[in-house]
N, C-alpha and C positions, 0 to 999 in steps of 0.2 A: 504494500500500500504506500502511493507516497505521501509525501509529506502535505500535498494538497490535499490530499482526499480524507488524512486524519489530521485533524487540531486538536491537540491537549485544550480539555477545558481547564477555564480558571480553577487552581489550586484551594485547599482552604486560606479561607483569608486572614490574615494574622488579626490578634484581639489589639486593644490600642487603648488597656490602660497601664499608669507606671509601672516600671518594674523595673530592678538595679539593673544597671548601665554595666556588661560584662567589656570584657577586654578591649574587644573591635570596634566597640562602639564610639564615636568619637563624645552623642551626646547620648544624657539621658534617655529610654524610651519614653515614650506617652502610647500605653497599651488600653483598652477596656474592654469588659469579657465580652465572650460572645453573647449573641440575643439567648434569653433563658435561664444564663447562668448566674444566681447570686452572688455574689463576694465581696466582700468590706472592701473601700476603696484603702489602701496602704496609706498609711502616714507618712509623710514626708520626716527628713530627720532635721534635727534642729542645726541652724546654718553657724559652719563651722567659722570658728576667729581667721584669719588671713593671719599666714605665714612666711615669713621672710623669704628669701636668695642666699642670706649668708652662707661660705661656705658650702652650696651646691656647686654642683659640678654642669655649666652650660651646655649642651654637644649641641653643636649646629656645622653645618659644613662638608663637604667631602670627604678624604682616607682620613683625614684629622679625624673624626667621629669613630670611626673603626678602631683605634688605638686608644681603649678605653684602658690598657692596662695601664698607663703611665697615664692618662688623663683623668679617668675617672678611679679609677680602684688607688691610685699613689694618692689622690687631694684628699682622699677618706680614707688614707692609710689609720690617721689616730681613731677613727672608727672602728676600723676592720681587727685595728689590734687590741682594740676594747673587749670584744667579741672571741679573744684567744682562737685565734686560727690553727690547727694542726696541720700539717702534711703526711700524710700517709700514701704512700707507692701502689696501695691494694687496696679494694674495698676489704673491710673489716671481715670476722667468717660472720653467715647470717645467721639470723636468731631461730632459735630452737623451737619447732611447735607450727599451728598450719599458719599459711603465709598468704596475704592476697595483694598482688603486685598491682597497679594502676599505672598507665601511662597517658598523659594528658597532653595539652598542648599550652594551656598557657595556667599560670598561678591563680586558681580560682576554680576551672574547670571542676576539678574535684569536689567542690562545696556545690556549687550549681547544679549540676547533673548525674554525680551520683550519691551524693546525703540526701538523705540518713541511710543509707544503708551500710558507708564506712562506720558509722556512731555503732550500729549494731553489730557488726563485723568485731568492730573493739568489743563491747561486751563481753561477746563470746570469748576472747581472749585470742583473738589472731594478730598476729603481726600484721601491720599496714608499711605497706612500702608504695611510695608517691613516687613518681619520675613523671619532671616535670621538664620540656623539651623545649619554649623558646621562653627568654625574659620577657613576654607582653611588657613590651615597652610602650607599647600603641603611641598616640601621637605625643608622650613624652611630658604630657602635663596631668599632674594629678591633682583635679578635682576643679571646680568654675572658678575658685578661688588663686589659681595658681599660675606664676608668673605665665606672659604669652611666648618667649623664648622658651623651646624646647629643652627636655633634661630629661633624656631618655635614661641615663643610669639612674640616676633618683628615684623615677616614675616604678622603675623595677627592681629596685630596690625596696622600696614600698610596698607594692604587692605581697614580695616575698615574708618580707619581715609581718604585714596584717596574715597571709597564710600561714606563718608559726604561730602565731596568736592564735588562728583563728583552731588550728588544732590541738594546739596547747590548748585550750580552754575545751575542747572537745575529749580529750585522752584523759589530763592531767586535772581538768575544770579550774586551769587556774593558766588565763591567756598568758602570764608575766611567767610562766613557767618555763626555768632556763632551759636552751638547746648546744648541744653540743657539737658544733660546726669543723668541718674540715674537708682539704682538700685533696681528691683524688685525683690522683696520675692515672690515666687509663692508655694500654700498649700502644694504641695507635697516636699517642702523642698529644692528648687532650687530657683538660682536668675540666672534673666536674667538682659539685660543691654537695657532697653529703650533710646533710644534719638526722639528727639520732637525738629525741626527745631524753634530757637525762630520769632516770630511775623509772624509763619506760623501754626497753631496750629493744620494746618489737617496732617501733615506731620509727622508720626513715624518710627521709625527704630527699631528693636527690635533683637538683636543679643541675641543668644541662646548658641552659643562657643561651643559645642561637639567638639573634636575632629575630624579631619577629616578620621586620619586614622592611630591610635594609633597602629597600628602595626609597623610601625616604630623604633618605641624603644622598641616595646615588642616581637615584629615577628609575624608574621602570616598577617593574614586580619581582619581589625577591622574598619570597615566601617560602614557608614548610615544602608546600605543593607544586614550588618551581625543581624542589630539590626534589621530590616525587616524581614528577614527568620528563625528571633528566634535562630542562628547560634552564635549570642552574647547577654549574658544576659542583659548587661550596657555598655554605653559610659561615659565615664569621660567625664568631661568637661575643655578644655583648658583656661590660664588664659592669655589673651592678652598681653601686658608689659600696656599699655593704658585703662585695660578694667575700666568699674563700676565693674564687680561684684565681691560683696567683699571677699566671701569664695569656697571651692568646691565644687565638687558633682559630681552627673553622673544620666543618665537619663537612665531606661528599657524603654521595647516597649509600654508599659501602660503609664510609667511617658508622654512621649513624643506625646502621642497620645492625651491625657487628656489635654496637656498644648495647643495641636494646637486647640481642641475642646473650650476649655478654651478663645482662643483667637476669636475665630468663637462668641461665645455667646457673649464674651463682648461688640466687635465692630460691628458685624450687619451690616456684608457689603453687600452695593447692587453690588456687581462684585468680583470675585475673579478669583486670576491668578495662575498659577501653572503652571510645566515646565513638562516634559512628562512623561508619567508613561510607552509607549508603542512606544520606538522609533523606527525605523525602525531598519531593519534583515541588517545585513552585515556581508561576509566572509572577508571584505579586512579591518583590523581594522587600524586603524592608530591615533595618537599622545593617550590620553588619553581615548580613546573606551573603554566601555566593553568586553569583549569578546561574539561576537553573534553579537552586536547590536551598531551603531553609534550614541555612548552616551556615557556621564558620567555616571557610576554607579551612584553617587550621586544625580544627577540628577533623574534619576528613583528612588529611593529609597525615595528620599524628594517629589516626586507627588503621591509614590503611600502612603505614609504618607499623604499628602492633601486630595486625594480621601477620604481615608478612612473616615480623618475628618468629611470633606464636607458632605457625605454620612451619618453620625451618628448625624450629627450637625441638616440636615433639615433644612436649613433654604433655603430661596427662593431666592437669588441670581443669577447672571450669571456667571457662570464658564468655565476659558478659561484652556487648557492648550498650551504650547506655544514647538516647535521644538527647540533641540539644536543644538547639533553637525552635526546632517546631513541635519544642510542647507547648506553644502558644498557641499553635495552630488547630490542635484537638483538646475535648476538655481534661479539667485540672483532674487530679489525680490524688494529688494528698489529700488528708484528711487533716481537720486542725491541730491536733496532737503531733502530726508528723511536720506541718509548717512550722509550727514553733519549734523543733527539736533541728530541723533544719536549718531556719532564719537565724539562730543566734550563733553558731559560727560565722554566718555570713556580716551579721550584724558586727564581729569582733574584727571581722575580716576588713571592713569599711571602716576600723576603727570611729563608731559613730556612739563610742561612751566619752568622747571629750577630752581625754583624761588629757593628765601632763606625757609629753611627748617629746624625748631627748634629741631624736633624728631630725633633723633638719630637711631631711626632704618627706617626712612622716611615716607615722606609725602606722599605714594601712592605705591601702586602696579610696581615695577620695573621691574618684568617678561615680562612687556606688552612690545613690543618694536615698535610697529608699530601703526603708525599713525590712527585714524579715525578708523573707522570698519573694516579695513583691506579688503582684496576679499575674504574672509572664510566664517564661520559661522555668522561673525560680520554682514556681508553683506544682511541677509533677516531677516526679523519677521515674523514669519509662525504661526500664530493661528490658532489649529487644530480642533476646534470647530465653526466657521461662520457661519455654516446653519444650527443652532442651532433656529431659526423662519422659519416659513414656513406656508401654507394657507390651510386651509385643503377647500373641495366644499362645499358649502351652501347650505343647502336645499333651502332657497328662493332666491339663487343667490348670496349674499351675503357670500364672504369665511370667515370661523371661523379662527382667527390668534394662532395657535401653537406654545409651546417652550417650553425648558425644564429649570425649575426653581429648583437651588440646583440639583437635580438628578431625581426629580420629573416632566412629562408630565404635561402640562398644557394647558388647553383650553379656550379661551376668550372669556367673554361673557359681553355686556357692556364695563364696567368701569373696574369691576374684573377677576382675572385669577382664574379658575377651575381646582383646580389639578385632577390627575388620578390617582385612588387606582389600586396598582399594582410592576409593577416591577419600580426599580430605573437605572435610563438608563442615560449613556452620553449625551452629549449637540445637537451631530450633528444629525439633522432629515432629512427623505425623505416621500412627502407626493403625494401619486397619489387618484385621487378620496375623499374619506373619512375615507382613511386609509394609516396609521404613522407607519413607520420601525427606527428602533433606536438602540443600541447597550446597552445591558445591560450588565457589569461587575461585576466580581466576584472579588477585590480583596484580593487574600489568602496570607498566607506566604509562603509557598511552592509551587515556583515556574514551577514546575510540576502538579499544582492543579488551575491555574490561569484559568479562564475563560472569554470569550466575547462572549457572545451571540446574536444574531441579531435576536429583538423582532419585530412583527404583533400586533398593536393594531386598532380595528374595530371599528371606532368613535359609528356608530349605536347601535352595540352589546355590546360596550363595556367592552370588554373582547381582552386579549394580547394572545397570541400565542408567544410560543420560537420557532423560527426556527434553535437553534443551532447555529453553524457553521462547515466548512468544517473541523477541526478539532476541536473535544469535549472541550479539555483543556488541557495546559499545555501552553509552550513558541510560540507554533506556531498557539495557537488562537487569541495570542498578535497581531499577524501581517495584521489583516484586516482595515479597513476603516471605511468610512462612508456609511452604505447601499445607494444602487438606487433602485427605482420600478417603475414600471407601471402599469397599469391596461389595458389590448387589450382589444378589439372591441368584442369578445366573454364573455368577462366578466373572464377569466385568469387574474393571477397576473405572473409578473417576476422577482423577487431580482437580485442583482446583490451586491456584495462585493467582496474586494479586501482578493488574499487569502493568505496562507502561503507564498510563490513564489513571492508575489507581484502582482501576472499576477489579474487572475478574474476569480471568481466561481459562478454559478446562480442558483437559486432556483426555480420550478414553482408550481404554484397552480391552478390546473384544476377546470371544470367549477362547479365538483362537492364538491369543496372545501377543497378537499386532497391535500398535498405537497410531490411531487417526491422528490428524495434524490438531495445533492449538486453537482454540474457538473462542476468540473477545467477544464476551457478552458487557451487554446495554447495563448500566444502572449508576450508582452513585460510587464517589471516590469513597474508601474502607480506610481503618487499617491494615496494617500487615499481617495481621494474625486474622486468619475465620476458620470458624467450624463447621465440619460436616458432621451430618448424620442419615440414615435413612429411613424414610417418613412410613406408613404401615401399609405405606402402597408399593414397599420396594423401589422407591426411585432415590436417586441422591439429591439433598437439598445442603447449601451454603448459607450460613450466617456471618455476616458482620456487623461490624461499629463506623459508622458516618459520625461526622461531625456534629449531627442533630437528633440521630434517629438512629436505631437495629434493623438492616435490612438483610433479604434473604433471597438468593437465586434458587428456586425450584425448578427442576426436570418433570415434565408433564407429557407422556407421549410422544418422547423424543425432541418435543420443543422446550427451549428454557425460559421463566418468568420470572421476573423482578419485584418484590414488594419493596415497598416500605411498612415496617409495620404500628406504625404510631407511637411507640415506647418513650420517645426522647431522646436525649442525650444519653450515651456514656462513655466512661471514662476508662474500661478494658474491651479486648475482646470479648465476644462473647463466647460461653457454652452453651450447649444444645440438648436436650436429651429425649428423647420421645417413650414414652409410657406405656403400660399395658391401656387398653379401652381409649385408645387417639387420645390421649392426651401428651400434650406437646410440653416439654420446662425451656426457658431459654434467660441463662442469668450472666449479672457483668456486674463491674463496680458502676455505684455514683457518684456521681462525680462530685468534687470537694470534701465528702464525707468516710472514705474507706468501705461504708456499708456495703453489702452485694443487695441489688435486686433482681428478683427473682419472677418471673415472672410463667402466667402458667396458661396455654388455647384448650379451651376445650369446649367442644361443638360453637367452633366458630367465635367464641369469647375470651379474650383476654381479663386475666384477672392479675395482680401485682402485690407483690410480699418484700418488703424490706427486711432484709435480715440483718439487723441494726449489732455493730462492733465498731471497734477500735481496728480499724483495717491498714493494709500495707498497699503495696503496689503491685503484688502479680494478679494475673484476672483469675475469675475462680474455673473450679475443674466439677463436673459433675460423675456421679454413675449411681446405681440402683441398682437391686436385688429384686431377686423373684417375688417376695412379700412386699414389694412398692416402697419398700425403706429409699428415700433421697439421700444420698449424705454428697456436702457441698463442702470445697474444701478450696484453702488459701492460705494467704500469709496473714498476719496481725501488723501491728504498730511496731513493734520487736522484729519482726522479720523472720518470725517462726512458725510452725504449722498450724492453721484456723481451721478447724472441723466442726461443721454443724449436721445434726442427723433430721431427718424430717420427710413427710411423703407428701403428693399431690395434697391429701385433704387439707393439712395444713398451712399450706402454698396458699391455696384458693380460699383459707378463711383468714388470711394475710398474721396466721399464729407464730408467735415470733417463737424464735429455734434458740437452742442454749449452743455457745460455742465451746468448744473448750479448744484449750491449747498448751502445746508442747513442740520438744524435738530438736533440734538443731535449727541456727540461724542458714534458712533456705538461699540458695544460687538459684533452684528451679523451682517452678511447681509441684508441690506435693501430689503424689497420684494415689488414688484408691480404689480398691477392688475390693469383689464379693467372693468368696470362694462357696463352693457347690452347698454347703449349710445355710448359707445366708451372714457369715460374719463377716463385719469390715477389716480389711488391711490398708495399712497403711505407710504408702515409701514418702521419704524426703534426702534430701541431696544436700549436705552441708556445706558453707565455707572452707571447712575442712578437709574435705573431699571425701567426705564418708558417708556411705547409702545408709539409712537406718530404716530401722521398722518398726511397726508397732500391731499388733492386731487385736479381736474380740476375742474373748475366750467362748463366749455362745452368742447367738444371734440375739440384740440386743439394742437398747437404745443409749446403752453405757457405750461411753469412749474408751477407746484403747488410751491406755495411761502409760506404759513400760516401756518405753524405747531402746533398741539394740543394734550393734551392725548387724545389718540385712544377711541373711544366711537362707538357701531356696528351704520354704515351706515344706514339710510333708504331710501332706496332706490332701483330700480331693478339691478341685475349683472347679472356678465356673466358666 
């Protein structure tokens, strides 16, 4: 088709009330929610005294700007050596116990888009390790207050020093919590700047300082993403006015690759975090977008750098990557409990307590001007990987537990996971039957050469099939999802992925085992994630989340139908579940609140059940037992497993459900199952990197309470 005969419609459109002003942004937003959605307008923060020049360090100019080490790191040397600098030849050995590594793109990222779920991570007691990749120096002035001459090292040096605060006060609850700063020699001839929270020892920071966008003072574009598409040979590295590191340098796309790989082998983390490599399509760009897409360039350019690692590195881990900028674009997602748990590192982050403040180029990020997570971006954590576990069918009943470890498929057997030789696939899985659809990437430098392909693996055969996608490669294979399938009553298969458009493209596989070509259907732009199931007419029906509404593609006679179905907004994917006697569940989060709703068709009537909690951020998961027990299941406010048990009647007399919770702080969605008596089981997937379980002891409306590493059941299922 060309490009005349298809137009992407307009994208969703960004909301336009306040919300803190992140890196790229030159000014504050002015964000307001979308139509329907309530939210307290944020407070503005009280306006800050103007601060001097003395003593900063100016950079305006040409190569002079580049040679921050004698410019700006020597004029702040009485600083720098305030701050006891060490040199050490080696990163230090790492900390003992499970580890969750983060690589970001600029000092901030990590507050923005993935808290609270480091706060929870802490909790548990895992080690956090931050690597953070350019000095967002952005345009060098920190805050409306601050001189019009640029002072790119101050500006990032600021950020830095509000980011130890702003974790100090999150690990240690005490922002003024000292760090213990030092510089690392790395082989290829760079020093980064380590800091290690003192009498927290799982707690690192590792700033890298590139530049963020040394065109600047040299002109052109000189970004993460130039050094990604091979477009720039090196990035210099900027020198903080506060940093450790003691001399220059600049990093290729080799240097930079090697040191993130570098950091993968040394620390041996069981979870790693990364921000998006494939953000969503937009024609409406607004504050610091890319062009195409609602996102920071750097942002994309520092995940598809993590990828790559990750992918080279092998190691077995849980890898999330997390939404940026366009959680503005669908609705919010926290809950009030998790906005305030969130907002106040950010809050430290912005240094917006006042206080007395030794540095002269300041204690924190002054761009930021609004309170708490603002109602923007601030306002969701969107991990675009959660069903990333899933159950594949048991030959004796018993389901095999599934998930993608590093980049690699894995199947559970006992005590151990069983990788699969083959392709290397994303985290999010869809499993119908005894067969696993997944997304396997290509990522290349030339972004006209990108690929996502949406992989068939046959547990039995064991053997993958590429089913492509609706478009080969380039920017518009970027824009699909997480596959759906089913398996009908004929022994057909049906895919279902989100397409260029956003809408929904589906695949079939006749009974003879051939695959017809892909088929763009009509309807509204979705998330990434939708749910199949099959209706009591034996046909495959899709569910998603629109920006307004739950809509659904049904197969009717070989032709496909579009609804909308009136529900409203929300704020996960949805789940699906169809009932004995036609009746239909279909439930997601609401938006703002954490709650799931629940909603229930029967004979043509919808009816709707809030199942009112302290909720997290992955969408919920349904399944049902032959006596019509519902048990609905998620994360909490903690980030641990939410189990509520309940059937249709109570659905449809809107009877609220008791939750209970336990388990490990989740990477994925908790899955559950009935086995052939009717009792619930229950997996979840830790920070840790450990499967756990829990089950009923007899069919019951008691929760399983006992959690353990997962070991295969004996016993009959379902």
């Amino acid at each position: 088709m060309s490009k005349k005969e298809f137009q992407k419609p307009p994208g969703p459109k960004a909301e336009t009330t306040p919300e803190p002003t992140h890196s790229g942004d030159a000014a504050t937003h002015a964000e307001k929610p979308a139509a329907g959605l309530a939210f307290p307008p944020p407070k503005q923060a009280p306006k800050r005294p103007k601060w001097s020049a003395s003593r900063r360090v100016l950079l305006t100019g040409g190569l002079a700007t580049v040679g921050l080490a004698a410019a700006g790191a020597e004029a702040a040397r009485s600083v720098l050596d305030s701050r006891n600098i060490t040199a050490l030849a080696t990163l230090p050995p790492p900390p003992e116990g499970p580890t969750q590594l983060n690589i970001v793109a600029h000092p901030d990222d990590d507050l923005f888009f993935i808290n609270p779920r480091l706060l929870w991570a802490a909790r548990e007691g895992t080690n956090l390790i931050n690597v953070c990749l350019t000095a967002g120096e952005a345009n060098g002035r920190n805050g409306p207050d601050a001189p019009t001459t640029p002072d790119f090292a101050g500006y990032a040096a600021a950020r830095c020093l509000g980011l130890r605060r702003a974790w100090a006060s999150m690990i240690a609850e005490d922002a003024d919590h000292p760090w213990d700063r030092y510089s690392i020699e790395l082989e290829s001839g760079q020093q980064v700047e380590l800091c290690t929270l003192r009498d927290h020892p799982g707690i690192h920071m590792i700033f890298v300082s590139m530049w963020t966008d040394l065109g600047k003072v040299w002109g052109g574009k000189q970004r993460l993403m130039g050094l990604w598409e091979r477009e720039l040979d090196a990035q210099h590295v900027l020198h903080a006015s506060d940093t450790a590191i003691a001399h220059g340098g600049k990093y290729t796309r080799e240097d930079l690759h090697l040191m993130l790989l570098h950091f993968l082998q040394h620390y041996q983390p069981t979870s790693v975090a990364l921000l998006d490599a494939d953000p969503d399509w937009t024609d409406q760009r607004k504050g610091a977008d890319q062009s195409g897409y609602s996102d920071h360039i750097d942002h994309t350019a520092a995940a598809l750098f993590g990828w790559n690692a990750v992918r080279e590195w092998g190691g077995r881990a849980s890898v999330e990557s997390y939404r940026g900028y366009y959680n503005r674009r669908w609705p919010r997602n926290l809950s009030q409990i998790n906005r305030v748990a969130k907002g106040r590192p950010l809050d430290v982050y912005s240094f917006l307590e006042r206080g007395e403040c030794d540095m002269d180029f300041g204690c924190g990020d002054l761009k930021v001007t609004t309170l708490g997570t603002g109602a923007g971006y601030g306002a969701s954590t969107h991990p675009r990987h959660s069903s990333g576990l899933a159950l594949v069918r048991g030959k004796e009943g018993v389901p095999t537990p599934v998930a993608v470890r590093g980049m690699r498929l894995s199947l559970r057997q006992g005590q151990e996971w069983k990788p699969v030789a083959g392709a290397a696939v994303l985290p999010s899985l869809t499993v119908t039957g005894r067969h696993v659809f997944a997304t396997a990437p290509e990522y290349r430098a030339s972004r006209h050469r990108q690929r996502r392909d949406i992989m068939h693996y046959a547990v039995d055969e064991d053997q993958w099939t590429n089913l492509r996608n609706l478009s080969s490669q380039g920017n518009d294979s970027r824009h699909g999802g997480t596959p759906a399938a089913v398996e009908l009553p004929d022994g057909t298969f049906v895919v279902a992925v989100r397409c260029p458009d956003l809408r929904l493209a589906v695949r079939t596989r006749n009974e003879n085992g051939t695959w017809a070509a892909w088929t763009r259907l009509s309807g509204d732009m979705v998330q990434p994630d939708i749910a199949a199931v099959i209706n009591p007419q034996g046909e495959p029906e899709f569910y998603g989340a629109a920006a307004d509404d739950l809509v659904v593609w049904r197969r009717r006679g070989g032709e496909w139908h579009f609804e909308r179905l009136g529900l409203g907004a929300h704020a996960s994917a949805p789940a699906a579940l169809w009932l004995p006697g036609e009746r239909l569940v279909v439930a997601a989060r609401e938006p703002e609140t954490g709650a799931v709703l629940a909603h229930t068709l029967d004979h043509d009537q919808w009816s709707s059940c809030r199942l009112d909690f302290d909720g997290g951020v992955m969408a919920p998961v349904l399944a049902s037992n032959a006596e019509g027990t519902i048990v609905v299941t998620t994360d909490n406010d903690q980030g641990v497993t939410a189990v509520a048990l309940t059937d249709a009647e109570g659905l449809q007399r809107n009877a609220q459900a008791v939750w209970s919770i336990g388990g490990p702080v989740l990477v994925r969605q908790p899955q559950p199952w009935f086995d052939g008596e009717g009792r619930l089981h229950l997996l979840a997937l830790g920070v840790d990197g450990e499967l756990m379980s829990a089950h009923q002891e007899t069919p019951s409306r008691v929760m399983p309470q006992q959690w353990s590493v997962y070991d295969t059941p004996e016993l009959s299922g379902s």
